[in-house]
Each structure stands twice: as structure tokens, then as C-alpha cells.
Backbone of each chain as nested JSON, in Angstrom:
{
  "chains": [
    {"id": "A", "residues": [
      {"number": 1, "name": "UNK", "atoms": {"N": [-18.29, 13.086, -4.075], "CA": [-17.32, 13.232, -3.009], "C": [-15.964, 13.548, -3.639]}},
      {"number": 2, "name": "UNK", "atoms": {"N": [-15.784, 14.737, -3.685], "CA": [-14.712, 14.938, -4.951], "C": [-13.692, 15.574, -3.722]}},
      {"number": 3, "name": "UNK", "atoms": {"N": [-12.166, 14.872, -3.989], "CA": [-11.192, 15.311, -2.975], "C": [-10.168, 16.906, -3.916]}},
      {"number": 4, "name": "UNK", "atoms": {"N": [-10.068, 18.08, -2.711], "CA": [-9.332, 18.521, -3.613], "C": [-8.007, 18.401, -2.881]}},
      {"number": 5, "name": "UNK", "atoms": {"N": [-7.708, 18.695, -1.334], "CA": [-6.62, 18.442, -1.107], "C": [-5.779, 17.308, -1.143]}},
      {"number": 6, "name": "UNK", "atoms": {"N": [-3.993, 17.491, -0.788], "CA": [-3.532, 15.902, -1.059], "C": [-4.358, 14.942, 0.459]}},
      {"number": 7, "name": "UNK", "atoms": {"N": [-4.369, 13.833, -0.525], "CA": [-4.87, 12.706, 0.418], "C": [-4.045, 12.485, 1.389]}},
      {"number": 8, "name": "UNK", "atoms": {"N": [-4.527, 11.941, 2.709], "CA": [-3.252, 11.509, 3.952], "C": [-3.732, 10.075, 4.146]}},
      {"number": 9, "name": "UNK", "atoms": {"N": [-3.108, 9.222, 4.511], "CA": [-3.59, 8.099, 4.698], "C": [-4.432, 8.324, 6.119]}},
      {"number": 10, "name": "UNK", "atoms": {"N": [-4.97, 7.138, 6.382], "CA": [-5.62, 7.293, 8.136], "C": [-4.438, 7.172, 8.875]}},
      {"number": 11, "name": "UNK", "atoms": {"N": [-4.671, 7.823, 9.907], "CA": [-3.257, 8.029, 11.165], "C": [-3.653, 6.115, 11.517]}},
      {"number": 12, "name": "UNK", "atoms": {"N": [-4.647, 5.44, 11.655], "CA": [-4.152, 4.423, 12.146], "C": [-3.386, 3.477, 10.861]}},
      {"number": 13, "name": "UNK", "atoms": {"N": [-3.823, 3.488, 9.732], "CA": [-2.906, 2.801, 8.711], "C": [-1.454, 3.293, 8.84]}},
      {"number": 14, "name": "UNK", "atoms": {"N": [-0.883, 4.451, 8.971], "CA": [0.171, 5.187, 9.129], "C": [0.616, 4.707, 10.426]}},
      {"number": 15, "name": "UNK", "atoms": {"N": [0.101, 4.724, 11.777], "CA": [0.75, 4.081, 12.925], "C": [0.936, 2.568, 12.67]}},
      {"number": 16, "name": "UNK", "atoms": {"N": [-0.147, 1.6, 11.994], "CA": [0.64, 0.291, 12.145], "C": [1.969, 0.384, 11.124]}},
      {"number": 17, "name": "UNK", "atoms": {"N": [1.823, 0.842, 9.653], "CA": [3.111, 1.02, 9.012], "C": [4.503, 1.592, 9.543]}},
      {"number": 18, "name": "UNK", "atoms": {"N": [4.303, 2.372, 10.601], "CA": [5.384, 3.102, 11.332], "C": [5.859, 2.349, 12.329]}},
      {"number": 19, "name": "UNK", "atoms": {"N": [5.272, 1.704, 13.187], "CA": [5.423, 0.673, 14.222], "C": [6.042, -0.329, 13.652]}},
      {"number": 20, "name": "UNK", "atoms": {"N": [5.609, -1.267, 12.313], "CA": [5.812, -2.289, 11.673], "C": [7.877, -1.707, 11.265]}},
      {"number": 21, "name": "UNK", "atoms": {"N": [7.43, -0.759, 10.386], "CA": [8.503, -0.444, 10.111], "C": [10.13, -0.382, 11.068]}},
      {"number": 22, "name": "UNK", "atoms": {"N": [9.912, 0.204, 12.526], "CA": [10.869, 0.403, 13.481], "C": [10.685, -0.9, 13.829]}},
      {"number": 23, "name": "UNK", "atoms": {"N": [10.027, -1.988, 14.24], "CA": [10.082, -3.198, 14.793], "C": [10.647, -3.956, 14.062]}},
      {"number": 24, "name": "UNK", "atoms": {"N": [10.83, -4.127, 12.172], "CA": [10.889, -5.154, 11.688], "C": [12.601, -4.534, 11.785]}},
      {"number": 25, "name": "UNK", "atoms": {"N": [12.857, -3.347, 11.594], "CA": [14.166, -3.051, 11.09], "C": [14.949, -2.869, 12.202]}},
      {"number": 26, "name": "UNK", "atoms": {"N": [14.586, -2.823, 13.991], "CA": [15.284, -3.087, 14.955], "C": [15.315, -4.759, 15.123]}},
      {"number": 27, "name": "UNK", "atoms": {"N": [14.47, -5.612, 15.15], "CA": [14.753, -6.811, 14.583], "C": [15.972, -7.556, 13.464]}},
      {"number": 28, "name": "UNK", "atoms": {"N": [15.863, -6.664, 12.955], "CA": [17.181, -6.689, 12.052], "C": [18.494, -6.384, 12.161]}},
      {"number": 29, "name": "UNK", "atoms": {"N": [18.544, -5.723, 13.314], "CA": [19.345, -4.598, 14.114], "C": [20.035, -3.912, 13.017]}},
      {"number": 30, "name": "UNK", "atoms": {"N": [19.304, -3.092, 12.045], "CA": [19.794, -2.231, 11.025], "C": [19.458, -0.819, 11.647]}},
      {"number": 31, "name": "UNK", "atoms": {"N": [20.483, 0.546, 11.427], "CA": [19.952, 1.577, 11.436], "C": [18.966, 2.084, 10.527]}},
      {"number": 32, "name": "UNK", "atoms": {"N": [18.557, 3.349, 11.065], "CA": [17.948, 3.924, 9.652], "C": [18.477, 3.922, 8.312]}},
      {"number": 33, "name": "UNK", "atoms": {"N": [20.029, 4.492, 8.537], "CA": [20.747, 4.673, 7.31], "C": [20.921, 3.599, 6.826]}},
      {"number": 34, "name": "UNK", "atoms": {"N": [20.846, 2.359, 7.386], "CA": [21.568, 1.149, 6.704], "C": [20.014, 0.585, 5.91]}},
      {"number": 35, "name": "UNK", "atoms": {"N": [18.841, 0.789, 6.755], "CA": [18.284, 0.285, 6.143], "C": [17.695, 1.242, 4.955]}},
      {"number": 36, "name": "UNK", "atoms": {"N": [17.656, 2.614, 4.677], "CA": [17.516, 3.464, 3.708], "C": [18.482, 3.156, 2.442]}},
      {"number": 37, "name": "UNK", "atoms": {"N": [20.019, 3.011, 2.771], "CA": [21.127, 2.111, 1.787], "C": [20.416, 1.085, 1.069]}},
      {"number": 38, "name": "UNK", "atoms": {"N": [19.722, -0.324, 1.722], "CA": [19.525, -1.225, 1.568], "C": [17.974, -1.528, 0.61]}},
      {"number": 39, "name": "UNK", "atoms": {"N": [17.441, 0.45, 0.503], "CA": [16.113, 0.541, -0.424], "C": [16.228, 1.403, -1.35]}},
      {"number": 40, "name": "UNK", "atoms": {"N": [17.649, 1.813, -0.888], "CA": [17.82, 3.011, -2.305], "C": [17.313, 4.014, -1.692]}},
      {"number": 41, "name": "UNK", "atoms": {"N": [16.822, 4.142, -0.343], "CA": [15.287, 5.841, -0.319], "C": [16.698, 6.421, 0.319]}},
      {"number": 42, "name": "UNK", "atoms": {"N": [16.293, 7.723, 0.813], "CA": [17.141, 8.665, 1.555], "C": [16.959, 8.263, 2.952]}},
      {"number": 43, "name": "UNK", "atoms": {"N": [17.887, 8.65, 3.453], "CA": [18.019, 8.142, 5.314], "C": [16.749, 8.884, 6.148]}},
      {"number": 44, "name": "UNK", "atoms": {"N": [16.579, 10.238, 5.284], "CA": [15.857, 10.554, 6.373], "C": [13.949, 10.589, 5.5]}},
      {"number": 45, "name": "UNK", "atoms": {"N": [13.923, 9.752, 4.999], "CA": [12.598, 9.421, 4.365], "C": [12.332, 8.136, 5.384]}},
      {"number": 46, "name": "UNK", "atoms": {"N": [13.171, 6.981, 6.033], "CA": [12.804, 6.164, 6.4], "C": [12.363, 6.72, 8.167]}},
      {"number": 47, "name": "UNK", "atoms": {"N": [13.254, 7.82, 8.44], "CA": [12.682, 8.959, 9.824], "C": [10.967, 9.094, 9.628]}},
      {"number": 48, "name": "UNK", "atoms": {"N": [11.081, 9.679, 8.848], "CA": [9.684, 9.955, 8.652], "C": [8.12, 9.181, 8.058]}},
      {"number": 49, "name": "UNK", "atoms": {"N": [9.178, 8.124, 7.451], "CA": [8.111, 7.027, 7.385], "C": [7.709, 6.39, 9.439]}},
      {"number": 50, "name": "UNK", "atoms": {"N": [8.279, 6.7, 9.897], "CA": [8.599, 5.752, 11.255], "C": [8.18, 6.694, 11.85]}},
      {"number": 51, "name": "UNK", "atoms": {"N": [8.02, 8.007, 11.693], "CA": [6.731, 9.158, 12.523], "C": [5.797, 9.864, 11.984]}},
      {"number": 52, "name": "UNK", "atoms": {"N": [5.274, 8.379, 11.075], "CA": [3.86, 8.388, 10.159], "C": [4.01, 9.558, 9.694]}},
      {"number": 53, "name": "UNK", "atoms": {"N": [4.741, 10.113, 8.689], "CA": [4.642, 11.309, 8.0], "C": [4.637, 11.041, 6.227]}},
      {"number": 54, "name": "UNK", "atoms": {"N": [4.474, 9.954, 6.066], "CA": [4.656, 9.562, 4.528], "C": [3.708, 8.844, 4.196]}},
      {"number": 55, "name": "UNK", "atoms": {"N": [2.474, 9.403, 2.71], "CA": [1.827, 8.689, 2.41], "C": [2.526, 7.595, 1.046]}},
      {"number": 56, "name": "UNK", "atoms": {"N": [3.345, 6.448, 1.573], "CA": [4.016, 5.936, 0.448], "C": [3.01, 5.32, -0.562]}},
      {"number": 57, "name": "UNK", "atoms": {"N": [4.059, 4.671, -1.319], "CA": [3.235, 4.088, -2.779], "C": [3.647, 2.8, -2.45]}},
      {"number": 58, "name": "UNK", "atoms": {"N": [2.942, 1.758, -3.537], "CA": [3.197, 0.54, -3.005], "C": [4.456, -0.02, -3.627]}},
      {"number": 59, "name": "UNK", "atoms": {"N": [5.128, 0.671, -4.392], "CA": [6.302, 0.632, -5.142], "C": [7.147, 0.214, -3.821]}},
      {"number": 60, "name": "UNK", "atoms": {"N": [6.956, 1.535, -2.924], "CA": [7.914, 2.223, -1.78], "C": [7.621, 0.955, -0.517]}},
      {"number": 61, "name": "UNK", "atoms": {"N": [6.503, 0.605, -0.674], "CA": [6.219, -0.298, 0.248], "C": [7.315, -1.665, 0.019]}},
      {"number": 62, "name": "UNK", "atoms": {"N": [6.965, -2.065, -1.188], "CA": [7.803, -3.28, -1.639], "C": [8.985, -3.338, -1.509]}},
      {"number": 63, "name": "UNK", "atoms": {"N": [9.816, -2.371, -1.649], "CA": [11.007, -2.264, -1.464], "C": [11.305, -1.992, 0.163]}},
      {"number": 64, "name": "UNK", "atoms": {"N": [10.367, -1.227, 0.7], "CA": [10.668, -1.269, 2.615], "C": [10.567, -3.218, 2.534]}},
      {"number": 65, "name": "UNK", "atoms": {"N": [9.653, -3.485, 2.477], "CA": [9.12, -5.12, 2.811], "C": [10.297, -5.747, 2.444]}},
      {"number": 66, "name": "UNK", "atoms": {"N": [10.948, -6.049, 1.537], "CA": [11.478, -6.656, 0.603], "C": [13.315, -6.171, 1.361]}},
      {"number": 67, "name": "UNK", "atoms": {"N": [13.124, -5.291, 2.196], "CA": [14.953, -4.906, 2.732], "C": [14.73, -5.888, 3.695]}},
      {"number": 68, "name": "UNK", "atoms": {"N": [13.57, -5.321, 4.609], "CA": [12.768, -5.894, 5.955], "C": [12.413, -7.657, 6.473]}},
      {"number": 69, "name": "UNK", "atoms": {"N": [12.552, -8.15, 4.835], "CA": [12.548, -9.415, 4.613], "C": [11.106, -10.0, 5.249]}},
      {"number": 70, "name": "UNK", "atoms": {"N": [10.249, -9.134, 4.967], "CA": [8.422, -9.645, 5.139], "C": [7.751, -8.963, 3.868]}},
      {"number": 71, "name": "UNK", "atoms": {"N": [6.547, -9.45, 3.918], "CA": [5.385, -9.042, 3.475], "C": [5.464, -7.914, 3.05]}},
      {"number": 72, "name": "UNK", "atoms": {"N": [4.262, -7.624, 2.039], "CA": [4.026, -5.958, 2.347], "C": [2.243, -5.785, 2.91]}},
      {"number": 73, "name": "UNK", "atoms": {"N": [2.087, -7.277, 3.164], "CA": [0.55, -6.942, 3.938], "C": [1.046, -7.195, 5.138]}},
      {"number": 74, "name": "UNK", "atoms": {"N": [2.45, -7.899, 5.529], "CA": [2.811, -8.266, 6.782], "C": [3.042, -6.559, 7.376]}},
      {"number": 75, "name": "UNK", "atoms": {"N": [4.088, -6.363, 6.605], "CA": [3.949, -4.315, 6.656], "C": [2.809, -3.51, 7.423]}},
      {"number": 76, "name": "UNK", "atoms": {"N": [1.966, -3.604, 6.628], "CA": [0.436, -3.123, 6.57], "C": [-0.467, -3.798, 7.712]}},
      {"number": 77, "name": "UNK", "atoms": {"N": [0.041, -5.198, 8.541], "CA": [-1.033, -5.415, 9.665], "C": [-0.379, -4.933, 10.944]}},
      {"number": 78, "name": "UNK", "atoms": {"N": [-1.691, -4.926, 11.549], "CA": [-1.713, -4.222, 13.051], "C": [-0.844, -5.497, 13.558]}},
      {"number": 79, "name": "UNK", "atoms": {"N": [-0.011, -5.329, 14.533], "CA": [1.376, -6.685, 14.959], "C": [0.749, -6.102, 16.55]}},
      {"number": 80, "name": "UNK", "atoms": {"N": [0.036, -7.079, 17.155], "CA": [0.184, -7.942, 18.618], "C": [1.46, -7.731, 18.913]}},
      {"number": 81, "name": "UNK", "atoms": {"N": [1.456, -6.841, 20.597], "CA": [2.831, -6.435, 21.139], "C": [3.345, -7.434, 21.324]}},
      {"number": 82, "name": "UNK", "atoms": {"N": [3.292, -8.999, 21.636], "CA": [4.334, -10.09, 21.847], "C": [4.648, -10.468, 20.882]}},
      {"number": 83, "name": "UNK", "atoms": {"N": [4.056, -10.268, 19.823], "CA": [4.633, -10.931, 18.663], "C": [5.683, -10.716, 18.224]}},
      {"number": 84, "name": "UNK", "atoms": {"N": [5.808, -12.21, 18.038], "CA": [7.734, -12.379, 17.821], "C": [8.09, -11.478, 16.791]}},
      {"number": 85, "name": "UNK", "atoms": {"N": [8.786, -10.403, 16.784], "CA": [9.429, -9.688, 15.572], "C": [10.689, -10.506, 15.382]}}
    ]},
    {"id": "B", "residues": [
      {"number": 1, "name": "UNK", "atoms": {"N": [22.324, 0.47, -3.222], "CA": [21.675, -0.076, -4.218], "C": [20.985, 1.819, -4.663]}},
      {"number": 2, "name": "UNK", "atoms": {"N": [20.708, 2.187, -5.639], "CA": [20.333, 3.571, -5.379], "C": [19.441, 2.98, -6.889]}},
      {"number": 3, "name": "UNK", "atoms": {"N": [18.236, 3.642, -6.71], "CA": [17.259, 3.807, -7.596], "C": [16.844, 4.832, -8.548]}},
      {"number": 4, "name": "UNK", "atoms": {"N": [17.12, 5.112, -9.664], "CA": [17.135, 6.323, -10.166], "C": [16.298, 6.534, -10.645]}},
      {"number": 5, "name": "UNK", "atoms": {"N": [15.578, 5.551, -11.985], "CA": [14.128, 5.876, -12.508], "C": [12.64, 6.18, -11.403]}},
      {"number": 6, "name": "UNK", "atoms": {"N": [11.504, 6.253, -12.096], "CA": [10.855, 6.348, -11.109], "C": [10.631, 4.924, -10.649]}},
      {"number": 7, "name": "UNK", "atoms": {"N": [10.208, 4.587, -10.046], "CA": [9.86, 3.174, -9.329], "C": [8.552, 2.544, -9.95]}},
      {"number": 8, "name": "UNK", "atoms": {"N": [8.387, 1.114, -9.793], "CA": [6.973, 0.625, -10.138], "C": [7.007, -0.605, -9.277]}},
      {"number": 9, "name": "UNK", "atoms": {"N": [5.874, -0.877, -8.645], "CA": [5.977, -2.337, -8.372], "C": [5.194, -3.339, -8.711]}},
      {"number": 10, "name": "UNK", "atoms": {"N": [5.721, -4.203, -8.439], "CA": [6.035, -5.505, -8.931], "C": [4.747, -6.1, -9.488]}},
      {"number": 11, "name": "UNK", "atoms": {"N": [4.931, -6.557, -10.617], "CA": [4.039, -7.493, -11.761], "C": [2.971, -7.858, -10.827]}},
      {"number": 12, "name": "UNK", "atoms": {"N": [3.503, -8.702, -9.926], "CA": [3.026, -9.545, -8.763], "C": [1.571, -8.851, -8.364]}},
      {"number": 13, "name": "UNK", "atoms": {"N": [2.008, -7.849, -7.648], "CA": [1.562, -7.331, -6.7], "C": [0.433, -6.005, -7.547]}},
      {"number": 14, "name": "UNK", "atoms": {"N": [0.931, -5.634, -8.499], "CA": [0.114, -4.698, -9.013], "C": [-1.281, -5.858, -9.688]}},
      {"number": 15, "name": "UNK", "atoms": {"N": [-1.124, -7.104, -10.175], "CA": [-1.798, -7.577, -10.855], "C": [-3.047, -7.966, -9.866]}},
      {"number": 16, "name": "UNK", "atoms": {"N": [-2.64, -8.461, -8.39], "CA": [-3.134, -8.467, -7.129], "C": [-4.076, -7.512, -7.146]}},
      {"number": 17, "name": "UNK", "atoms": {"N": [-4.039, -6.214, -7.108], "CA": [-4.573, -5.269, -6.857], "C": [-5.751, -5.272, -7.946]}},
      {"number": 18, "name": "UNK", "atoms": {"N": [-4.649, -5.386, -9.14], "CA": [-6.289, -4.875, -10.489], "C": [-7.377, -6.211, -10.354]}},
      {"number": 19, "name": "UNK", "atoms": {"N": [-6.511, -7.277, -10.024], "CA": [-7.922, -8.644, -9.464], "C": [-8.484, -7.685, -8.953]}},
      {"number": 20, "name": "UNK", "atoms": {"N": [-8.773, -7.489, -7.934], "CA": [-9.246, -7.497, -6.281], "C": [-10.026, -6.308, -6.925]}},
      {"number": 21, "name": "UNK", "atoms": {"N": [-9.655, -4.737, -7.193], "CA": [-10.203, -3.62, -7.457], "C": [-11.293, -4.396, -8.439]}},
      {"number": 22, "name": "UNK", "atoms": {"N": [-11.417, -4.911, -9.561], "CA": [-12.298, -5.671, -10.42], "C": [-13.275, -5.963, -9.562]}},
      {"number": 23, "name": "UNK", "atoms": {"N": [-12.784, -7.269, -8.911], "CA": [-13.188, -8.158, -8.446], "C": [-14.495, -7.415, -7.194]}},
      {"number": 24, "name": "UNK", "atoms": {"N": [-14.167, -7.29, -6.656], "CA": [-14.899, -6.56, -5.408], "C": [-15.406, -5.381, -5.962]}},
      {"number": 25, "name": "UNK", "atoms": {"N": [-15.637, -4.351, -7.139], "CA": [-16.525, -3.705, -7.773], "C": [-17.75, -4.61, -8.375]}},
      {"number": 26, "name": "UNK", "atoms": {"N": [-16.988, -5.475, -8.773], "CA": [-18.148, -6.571, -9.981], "C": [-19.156, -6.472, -8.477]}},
      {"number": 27, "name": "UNK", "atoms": {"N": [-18.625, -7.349, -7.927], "CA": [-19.526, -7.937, -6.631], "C": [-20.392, -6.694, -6.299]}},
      {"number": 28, "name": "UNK", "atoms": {"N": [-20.114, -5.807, -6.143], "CA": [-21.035, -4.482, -5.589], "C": [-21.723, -3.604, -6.574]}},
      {"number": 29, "name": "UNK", "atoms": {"N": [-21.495, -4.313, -7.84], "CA": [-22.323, -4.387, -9.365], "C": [-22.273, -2.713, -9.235]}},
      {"number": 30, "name": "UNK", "atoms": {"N": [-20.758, -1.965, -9.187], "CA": [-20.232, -0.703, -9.59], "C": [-19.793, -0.613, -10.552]}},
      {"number": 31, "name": "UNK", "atoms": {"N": [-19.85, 0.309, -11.681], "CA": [-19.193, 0.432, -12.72], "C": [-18.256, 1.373, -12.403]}},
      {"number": 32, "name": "UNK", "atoms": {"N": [-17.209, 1.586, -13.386], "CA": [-15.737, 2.029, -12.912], "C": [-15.921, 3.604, -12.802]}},
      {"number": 33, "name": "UNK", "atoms": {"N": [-17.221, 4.089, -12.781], "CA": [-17.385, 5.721, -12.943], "C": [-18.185, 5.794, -11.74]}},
      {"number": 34, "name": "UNK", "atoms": {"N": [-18.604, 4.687, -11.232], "CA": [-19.558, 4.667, -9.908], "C": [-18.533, 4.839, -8.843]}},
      {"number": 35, "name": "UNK", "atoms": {"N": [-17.545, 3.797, -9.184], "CA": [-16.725, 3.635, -7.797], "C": [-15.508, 4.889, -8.22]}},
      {"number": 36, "name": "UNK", "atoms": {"N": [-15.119, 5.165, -9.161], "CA": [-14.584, 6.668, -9.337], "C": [-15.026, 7.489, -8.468]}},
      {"number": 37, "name": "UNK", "atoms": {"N": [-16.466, 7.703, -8.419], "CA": [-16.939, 9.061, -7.872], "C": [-17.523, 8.577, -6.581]}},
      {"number": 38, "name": "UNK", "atoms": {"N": [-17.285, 7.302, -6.018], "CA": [-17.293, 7.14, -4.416], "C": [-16.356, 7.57, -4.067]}},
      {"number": 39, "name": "UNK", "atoms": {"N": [-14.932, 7.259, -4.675], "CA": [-13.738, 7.497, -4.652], "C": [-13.479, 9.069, -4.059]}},
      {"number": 40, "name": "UNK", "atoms": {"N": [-13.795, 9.782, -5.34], "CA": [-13.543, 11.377, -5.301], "C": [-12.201, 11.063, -6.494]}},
      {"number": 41, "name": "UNK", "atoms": {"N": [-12.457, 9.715, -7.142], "CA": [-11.663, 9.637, -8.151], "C": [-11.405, 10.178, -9.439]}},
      {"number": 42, "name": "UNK", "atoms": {"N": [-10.763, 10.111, -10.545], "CA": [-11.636, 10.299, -12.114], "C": [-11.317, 8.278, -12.526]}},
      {"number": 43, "name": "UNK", "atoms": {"N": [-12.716, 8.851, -13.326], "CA": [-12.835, 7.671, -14.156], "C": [-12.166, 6.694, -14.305]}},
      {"number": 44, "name": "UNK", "atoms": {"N": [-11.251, 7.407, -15.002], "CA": [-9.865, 7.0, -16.052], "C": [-8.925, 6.116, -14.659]}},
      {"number": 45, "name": "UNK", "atoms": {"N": [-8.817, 6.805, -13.964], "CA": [-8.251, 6.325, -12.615], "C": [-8.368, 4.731, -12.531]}},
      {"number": 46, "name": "UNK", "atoms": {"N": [-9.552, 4.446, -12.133], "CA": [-10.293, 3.028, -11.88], "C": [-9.677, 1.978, -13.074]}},
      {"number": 47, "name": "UNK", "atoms": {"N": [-10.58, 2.605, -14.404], "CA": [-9.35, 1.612, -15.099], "C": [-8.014, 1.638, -15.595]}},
      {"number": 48, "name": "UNK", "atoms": {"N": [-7.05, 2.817, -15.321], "CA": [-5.847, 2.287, -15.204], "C": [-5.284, 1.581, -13.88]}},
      {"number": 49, "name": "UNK", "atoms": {"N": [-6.22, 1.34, -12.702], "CA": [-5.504, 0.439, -11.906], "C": [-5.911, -0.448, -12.216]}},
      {"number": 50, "name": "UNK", "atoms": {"N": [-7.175, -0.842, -12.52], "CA": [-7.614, -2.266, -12.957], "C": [-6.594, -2.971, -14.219]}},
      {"number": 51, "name": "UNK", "atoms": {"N": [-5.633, -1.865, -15.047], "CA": [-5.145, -2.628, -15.905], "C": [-4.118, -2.475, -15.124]}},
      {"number": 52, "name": "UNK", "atoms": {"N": [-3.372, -2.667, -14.169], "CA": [-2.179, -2.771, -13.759], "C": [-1.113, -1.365, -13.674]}},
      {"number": 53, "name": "UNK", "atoms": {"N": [-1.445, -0.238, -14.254], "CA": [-0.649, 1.001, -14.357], "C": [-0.123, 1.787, -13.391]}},
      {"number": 54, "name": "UNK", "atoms": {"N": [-0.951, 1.664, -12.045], "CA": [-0.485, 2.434, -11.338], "C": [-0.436, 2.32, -9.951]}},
      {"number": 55, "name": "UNK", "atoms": {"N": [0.884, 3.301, -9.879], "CA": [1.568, 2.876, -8.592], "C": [1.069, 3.678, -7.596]}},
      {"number": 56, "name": "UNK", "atoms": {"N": [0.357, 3.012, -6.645], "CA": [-0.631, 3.724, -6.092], "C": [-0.441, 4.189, -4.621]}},
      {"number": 57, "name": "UNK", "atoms": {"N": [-0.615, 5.318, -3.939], "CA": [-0.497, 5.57, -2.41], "C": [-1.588, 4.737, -1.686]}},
      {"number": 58, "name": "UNK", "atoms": {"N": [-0.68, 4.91, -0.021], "CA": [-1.297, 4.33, 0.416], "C": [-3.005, 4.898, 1.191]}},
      {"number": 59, "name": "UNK", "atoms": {"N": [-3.319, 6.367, 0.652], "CA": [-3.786, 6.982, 0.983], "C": [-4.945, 6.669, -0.341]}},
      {"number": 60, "name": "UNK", "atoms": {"N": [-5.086, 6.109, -1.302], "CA": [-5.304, 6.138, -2.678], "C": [-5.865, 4.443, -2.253]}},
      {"number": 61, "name": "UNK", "atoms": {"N": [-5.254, 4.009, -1.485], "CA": [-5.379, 2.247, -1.589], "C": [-6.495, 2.044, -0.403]}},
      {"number": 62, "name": "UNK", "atoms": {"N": [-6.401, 2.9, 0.788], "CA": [-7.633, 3.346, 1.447], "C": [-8.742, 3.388, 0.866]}},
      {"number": 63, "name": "UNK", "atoms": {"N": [-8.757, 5.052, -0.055], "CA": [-10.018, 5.177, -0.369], "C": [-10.79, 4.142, -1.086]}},
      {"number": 64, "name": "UNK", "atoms": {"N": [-10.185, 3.166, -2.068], "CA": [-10.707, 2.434, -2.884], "C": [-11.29, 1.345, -1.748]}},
      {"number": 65, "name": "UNK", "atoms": {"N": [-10.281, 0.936, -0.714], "CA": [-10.727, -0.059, 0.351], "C": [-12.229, 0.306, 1.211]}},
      {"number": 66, "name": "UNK", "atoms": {"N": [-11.819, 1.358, 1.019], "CA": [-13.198, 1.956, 1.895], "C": [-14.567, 2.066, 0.43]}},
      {"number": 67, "name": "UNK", "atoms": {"N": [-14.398, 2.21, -0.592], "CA": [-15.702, 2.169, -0.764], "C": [-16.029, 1.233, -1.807]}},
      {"number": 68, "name": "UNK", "atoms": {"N": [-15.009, -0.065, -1.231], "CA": [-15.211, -1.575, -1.935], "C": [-16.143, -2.576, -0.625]}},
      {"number": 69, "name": "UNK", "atoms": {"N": [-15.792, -1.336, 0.9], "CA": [-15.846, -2.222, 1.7], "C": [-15.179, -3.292, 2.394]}},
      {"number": 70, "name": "UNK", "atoms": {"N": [-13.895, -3.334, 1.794], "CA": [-12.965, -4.012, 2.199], "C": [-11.747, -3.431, 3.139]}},
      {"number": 71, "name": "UNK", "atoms": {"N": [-10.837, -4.16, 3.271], "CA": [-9.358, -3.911, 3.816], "C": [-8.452, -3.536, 2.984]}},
      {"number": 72, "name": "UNK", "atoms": {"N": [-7.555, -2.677, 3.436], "CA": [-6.089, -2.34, 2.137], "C": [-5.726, -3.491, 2.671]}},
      {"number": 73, "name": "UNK", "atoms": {"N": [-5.352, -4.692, 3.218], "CA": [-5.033, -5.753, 3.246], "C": [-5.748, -6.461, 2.756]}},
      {"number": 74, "name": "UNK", "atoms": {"N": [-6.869, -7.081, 2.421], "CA": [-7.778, -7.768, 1.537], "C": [-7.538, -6.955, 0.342]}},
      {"number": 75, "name": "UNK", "atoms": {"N": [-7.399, -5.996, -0.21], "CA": [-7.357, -5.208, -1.79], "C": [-5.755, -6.169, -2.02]}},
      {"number": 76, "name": "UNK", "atoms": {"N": [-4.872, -6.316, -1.045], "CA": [-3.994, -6.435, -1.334], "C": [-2.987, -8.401, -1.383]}},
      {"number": 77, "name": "UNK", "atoms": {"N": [-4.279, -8.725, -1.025], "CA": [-4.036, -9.76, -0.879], "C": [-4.399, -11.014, -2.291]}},
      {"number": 78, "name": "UNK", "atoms": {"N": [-4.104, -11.876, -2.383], "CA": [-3.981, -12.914, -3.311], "C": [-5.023, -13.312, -2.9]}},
      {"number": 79, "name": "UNK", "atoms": {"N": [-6.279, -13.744, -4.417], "CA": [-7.585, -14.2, -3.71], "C": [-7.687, -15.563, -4.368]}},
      {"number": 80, "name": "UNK", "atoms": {"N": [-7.96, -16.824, -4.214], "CA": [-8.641, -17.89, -4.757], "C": [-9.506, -17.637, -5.508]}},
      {"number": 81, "name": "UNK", "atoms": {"N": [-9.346, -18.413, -6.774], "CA": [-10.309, -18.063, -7.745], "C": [-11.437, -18.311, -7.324]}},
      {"number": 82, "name": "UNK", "atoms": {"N": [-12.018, -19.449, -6.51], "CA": [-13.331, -19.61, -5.825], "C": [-13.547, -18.849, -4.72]}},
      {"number": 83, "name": "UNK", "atoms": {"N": [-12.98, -17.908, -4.028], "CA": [-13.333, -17.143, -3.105], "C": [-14.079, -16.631, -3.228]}},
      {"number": 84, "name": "UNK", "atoms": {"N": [-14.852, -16.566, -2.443], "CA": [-16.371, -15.841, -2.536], "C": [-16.634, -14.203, -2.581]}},
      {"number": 85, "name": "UNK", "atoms": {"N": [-16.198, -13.534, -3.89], "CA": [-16.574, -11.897, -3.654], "C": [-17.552, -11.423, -4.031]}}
    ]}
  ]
}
């Protein structure tokens, strides 16, 4: 099973990371830019992480988690719409 | 905070991973060229994550999840040494 094109993650791993992402960081009430400042990435890398367009690394993860002040499996799970963000 | 080198993450979390990638091959009694080429990996791949080297996508953390049988949240999670894999 040999891959030649680039890999994409699954659109549903990519929708909970994108969801996770806008929920934890409106919770925070940070913008994009503030929270892109606050990881070092570019403002508009955290856009596009947030309309599942980025297959990140877990480098990239740690440092989203770690602005976001959770997990990076907290990141990575599917979040129940009541759940307290 | 601006990041200039390339990025790596954390001791922690990469060491997490080379458990778990080990760990959950042993159990499915794969050798690192077996689960390579479930992968669509190379070889070499398997054990430089198993030794901690690399910073891996999340598209990359899938495939291995998928043909360990597991979760990129279970690959990524902290296991008890008695946990049953």
C-alpha cells in the first residue's frame, strides 16, 4: 500500500481539530492574531487550521495546546456540544 | 514569542508515541518493515519514530493508528506499564 501523493489527514480528525481549535481559543476570548502571536505560527496559518486545511505536526499541535492551555489529546477529541469550553 | 528553528516536540510527548508505536506493533507481533508497508511507509520510518526522531503529521499519526488498530488518541496517550497491549 505504497502512498505517492501528500497525505491529508481524515476530514473528521481535521473537523474535531478545527472545532477544538475555534472553541478553545474563543473561550479564551483571543483573536486569531493574538492567538498565532502567542505560538509563534503566522495569523493566517491558525485561519486555516480552523477550516481544516492543515495537516499539522505534533510539534504544531503542542504549541496550539500549550497557548490554548489544554491537552493535545484534549485538541484531538471529538468535544460534546455542551461541553463546558 | 516567534520561532525560528525548525520545531520539535516535546521529550514528553514524542517518547509517548515511540512507547505506544512499539508497544502496539509488539502486540500485533509486526516487525517494523511489516507495519512500514501497512503504512505505505519506508522502513527506516518506523524506527526513527520508535526512537523518538520524528516530528510527525497528523496525517502520518493516522496512518500508523489505523494499522496498529488503534486511536491517534490512544497512539498518543500515556500508557501504564501494566496496561494490557
Amino acid at each position: 500500500m505504497k502512498h505517492d501523493g501528500l497525505r491529508k489527514p481524515s476530514e473528521d480528525l481535521t473537523r474535531i481539530l478545527a472545532e477544538n481549535v475555534r472553541g478553545f481559543r474563543h473561550a479564551k476570548r483571543l483573536s486569531q492574531e493574538e492567538l498565532a502571536d502567542l505560538c509563534g505560527l503566522h495569523r493566517t496559518y491558525i485561519g486555516s487550521v480552523e477550516r481544516g486545511e492543515r495537516n499539522a505536526t505534533l510539534s504544531t499541535l503542542e504549541t496550539l495546546a500549550g497557548a490554548l492551555d489544554v491537552s493535545v489529546i484534549e485538541l484531538l477529541s471529538k468535544r460534546d456540544l455542551n461541553d463546558e469550553v
